[in-house]
C-alpha positions as a Markdown table, in Angstrom:
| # | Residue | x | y | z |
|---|---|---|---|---|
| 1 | Unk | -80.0 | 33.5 | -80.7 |
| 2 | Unk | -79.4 | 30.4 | -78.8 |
| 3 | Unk | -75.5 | 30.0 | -80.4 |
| 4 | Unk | -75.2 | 33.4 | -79.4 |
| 5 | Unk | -76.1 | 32.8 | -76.1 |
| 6 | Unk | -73.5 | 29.7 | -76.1 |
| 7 | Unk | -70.8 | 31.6 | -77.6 |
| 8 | Unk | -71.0 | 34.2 | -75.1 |
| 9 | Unk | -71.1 | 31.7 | -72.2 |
| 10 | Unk | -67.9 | 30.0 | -73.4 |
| 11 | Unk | -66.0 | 33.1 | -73.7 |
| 12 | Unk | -67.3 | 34.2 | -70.2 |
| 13 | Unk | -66.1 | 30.5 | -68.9 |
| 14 | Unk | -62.8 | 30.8 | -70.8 |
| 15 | Unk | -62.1 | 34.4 | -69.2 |
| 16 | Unk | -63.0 | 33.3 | -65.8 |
| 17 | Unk | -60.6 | 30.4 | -66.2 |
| 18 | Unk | -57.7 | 32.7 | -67.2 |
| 19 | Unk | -58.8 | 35.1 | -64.5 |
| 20 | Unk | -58.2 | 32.0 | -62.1 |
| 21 | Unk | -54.8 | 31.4 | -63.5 |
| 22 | Unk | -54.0 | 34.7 | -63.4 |
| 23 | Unk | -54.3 | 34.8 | -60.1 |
| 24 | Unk | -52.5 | 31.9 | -58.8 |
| 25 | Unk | -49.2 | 34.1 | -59.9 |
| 26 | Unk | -46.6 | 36.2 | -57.7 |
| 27 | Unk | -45.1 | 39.3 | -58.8 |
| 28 | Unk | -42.1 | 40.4 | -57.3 |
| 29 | Unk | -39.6 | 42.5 | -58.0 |
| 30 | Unk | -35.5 | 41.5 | -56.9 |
| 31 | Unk | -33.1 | 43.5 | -55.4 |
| 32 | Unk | -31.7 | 45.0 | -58.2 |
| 33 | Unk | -35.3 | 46.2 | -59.7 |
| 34 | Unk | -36.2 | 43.3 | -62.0 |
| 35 | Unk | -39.7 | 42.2 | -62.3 |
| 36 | Unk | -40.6 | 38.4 | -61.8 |
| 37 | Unk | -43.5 | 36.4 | -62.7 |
| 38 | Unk | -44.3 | 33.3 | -61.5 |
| 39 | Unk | -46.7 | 30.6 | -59.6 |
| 40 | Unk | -43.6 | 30.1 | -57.2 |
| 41 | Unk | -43.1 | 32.1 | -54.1 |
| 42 | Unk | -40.6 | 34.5 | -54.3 |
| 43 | Unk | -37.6 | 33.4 | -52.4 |
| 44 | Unk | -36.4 | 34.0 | -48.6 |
| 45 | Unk | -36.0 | 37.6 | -47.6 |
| 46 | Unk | -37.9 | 39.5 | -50.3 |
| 47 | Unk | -39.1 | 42.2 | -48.8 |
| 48 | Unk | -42.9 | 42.8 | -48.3 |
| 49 | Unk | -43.2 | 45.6 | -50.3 |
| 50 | Unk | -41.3 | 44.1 | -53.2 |
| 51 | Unk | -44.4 | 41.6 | -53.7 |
| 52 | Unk | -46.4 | 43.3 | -55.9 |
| 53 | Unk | -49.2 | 40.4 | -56.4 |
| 54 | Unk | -50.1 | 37.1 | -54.5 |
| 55 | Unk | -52.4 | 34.3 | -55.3 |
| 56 | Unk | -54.9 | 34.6 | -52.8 |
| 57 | Unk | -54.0 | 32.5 | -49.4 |
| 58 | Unk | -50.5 | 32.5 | -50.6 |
| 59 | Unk | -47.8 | 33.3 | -47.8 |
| 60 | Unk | -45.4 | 35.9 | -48.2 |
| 61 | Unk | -41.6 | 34.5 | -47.6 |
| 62 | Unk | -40.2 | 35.3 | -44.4 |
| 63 | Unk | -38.3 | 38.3 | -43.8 |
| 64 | Unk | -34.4 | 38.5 | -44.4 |
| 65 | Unk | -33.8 | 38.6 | -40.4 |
| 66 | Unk | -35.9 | 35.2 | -40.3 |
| 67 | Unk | -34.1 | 33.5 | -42.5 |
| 68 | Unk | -31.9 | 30.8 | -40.8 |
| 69 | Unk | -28.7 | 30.9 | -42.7 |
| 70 | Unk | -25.6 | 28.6 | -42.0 |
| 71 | Unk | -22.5 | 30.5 | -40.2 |
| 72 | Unk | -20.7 | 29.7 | -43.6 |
| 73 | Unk | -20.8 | 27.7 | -46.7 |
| 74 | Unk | -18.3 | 25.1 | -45.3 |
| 75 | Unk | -19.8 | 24.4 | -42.5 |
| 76 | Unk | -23.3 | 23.2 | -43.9 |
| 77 | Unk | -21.7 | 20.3 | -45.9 |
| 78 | Unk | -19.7 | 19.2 | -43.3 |
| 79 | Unk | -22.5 | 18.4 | -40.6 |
| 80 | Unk | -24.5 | 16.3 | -43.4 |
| 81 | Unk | -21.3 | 14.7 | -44.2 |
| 82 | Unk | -20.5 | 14.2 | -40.4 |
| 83 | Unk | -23.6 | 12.7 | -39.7 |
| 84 | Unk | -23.2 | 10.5 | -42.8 |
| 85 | Unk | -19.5 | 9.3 | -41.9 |
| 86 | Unk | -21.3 | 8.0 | -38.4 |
| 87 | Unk | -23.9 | 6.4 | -40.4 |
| 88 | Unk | -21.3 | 4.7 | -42.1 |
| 89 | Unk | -19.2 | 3.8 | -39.4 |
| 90 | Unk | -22.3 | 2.5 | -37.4 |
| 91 | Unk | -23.1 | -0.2 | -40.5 |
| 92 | Unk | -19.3 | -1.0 | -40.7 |
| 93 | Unk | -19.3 | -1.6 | -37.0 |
| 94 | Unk | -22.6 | -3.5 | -37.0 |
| 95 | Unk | -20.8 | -5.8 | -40.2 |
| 96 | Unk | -17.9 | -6.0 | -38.6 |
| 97 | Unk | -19.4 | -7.8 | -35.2 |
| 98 | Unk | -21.7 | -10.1 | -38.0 |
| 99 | Unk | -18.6 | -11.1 | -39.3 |
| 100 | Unk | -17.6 | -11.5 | -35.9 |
| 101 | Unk | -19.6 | -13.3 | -34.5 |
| 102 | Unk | -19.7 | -15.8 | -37.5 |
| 103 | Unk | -16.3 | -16.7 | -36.7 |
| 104 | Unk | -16.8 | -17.7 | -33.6 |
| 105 | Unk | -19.7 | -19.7 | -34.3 |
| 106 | Unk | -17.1 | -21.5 | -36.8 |
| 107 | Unk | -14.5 | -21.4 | -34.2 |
| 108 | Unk | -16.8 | -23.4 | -31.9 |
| 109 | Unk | -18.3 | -25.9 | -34.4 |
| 110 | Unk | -14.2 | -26.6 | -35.1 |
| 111 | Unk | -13.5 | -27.0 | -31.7 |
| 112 | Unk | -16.9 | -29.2 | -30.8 |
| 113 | Unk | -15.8 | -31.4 | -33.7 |
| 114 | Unk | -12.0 | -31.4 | -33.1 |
| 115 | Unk | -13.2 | -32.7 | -29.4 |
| 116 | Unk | -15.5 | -35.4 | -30.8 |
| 117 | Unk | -12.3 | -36.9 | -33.0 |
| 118 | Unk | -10.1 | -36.7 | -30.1 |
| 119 | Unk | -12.8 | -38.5 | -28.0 |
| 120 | Unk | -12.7 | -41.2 | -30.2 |
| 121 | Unk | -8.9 | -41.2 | -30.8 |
| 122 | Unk | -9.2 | -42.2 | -27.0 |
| 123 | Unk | -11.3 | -44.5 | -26.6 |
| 124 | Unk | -9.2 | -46.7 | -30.0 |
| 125 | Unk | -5.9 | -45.8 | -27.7 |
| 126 | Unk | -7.5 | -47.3 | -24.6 |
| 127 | Unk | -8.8 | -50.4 | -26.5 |
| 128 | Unk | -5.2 | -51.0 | -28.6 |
| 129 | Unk | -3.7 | -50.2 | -25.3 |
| 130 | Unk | -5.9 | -52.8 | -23.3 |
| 131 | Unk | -5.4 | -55.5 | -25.8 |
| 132 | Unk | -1.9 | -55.2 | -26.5 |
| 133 | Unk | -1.4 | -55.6 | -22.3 |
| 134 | Unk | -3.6 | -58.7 | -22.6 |
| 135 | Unk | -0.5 | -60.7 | -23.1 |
| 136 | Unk | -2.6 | -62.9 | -26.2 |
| 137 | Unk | -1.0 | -62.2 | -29.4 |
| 138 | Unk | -1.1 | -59.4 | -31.6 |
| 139 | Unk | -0.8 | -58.8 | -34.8 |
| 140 | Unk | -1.0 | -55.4 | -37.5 |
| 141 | Unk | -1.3 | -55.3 | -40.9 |
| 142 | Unk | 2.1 | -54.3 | -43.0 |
| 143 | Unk | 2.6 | -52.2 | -45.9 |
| 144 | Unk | 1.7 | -55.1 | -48.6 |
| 145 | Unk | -1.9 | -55.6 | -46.4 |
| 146 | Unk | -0.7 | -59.4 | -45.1 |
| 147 | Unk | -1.2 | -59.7 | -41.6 |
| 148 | Unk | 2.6 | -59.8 | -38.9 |
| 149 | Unk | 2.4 | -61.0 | -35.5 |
| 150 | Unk | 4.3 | -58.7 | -33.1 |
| 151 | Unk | 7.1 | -59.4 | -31.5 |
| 152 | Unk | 8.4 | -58.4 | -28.2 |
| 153 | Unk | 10.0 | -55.4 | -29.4 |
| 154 | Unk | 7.1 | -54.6 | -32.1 |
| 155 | Unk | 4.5 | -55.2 | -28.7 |
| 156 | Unk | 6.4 | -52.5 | -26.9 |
| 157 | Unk | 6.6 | -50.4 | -29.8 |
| 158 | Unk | 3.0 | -50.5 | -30.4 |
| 159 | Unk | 2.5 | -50.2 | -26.2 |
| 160 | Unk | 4.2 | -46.7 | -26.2 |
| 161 | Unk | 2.3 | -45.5 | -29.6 |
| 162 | Unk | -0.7 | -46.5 | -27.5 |
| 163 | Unk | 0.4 | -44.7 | -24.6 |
| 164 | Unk | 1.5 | -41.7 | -26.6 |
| 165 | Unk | -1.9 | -41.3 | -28.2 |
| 166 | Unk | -4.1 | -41.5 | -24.9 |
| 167 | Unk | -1.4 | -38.5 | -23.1 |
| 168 | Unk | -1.9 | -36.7 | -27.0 |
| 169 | Unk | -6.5 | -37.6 | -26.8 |
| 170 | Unk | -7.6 | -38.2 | -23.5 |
| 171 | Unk | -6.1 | -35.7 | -21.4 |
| 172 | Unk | -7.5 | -32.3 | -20.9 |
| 173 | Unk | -8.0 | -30.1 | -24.2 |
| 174 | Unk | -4.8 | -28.5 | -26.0 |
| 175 | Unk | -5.0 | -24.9 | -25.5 |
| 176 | Unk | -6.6 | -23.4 | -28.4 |
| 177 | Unk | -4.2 | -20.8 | -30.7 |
């Protein structure tokens, strides 16, 4: 008696469960008279009295005349590809000033260091410059590393290298290209 008791309570649970899944399904028929089954919705613009069953606190689809549909098929992809393109053109302009701006920061280590060399080109011209006008002798190293006292015409020589160097190092900067 008792497994007859439990037999009949399992096929009593069993049934209600199917009863449950039964009715969490739609039935619908289409336009053109076909009936569908299914625990989906029936699509946009059925008409109400096409549903023929709905799980209970399911939502009937909006009515045809609801449904927001684009103007035409061509113009759908084209906003979602506009609003891509911008996307696109707003990280390309956003790399683009990076990239930017990274060259400048190069431009302007460059130039700090370009000044610092011609600072100190300077200040050698203006020390050769000062010695050389001394009048005490002065000599250079030659090609073979021996050391040559200069002459008259090697003293003026070196004078106007001198003088060339501080116009070239100690004037204002060259304009930039």
């Amino acid at each position: 008696m008792q497994k007859t008791v439990l037999s009949l309570a399992a096929c009593a649970l069993a049934l209600a469960a199917a009863g449950a899944h039964a009715q969490a399904l739609w039935k619908w028929r289409d336009a053109s008279g076909q009936l569908h089954i299914s625990d989906k919705a029936p699509p946009p613009g059925t008409p109400a009295k096409d549903v023929l069953a709905a799980p209970p606190g399911g939502v009937l689809p909006p009515p045809a005349s609801l449904v927001a549909k684009p103007a035409s098929a061509a113009e759908a992809p084209a906003a979602s590809g506009t609003a891509a393109e911008s996307a696109l053109d707003r990280k390309k302009k956003a790399v683009d000033q990076e990239k930017a701006e990274k060259e400048k920061a190069e431009r302007a280590k460059i130039e700090a260091s370009n000044a610092a060399i011609r600072k100190d080109n300077c200040a050698r011209a203006q020390s050769t410059l000062r010695t050389l006008q001394a009048g005490g002798r002065a000599a250079r190293m030659n090609d073979k590393g021996e050391r040559e006292y200069l002459d008259d015409a090697a003293r003026a020589d070196e004078t106007k290298r001198a003088q060339d160097a501080i116009a070239a190092n100690c004037g204002p900067a060259p304009a930039s290209r």
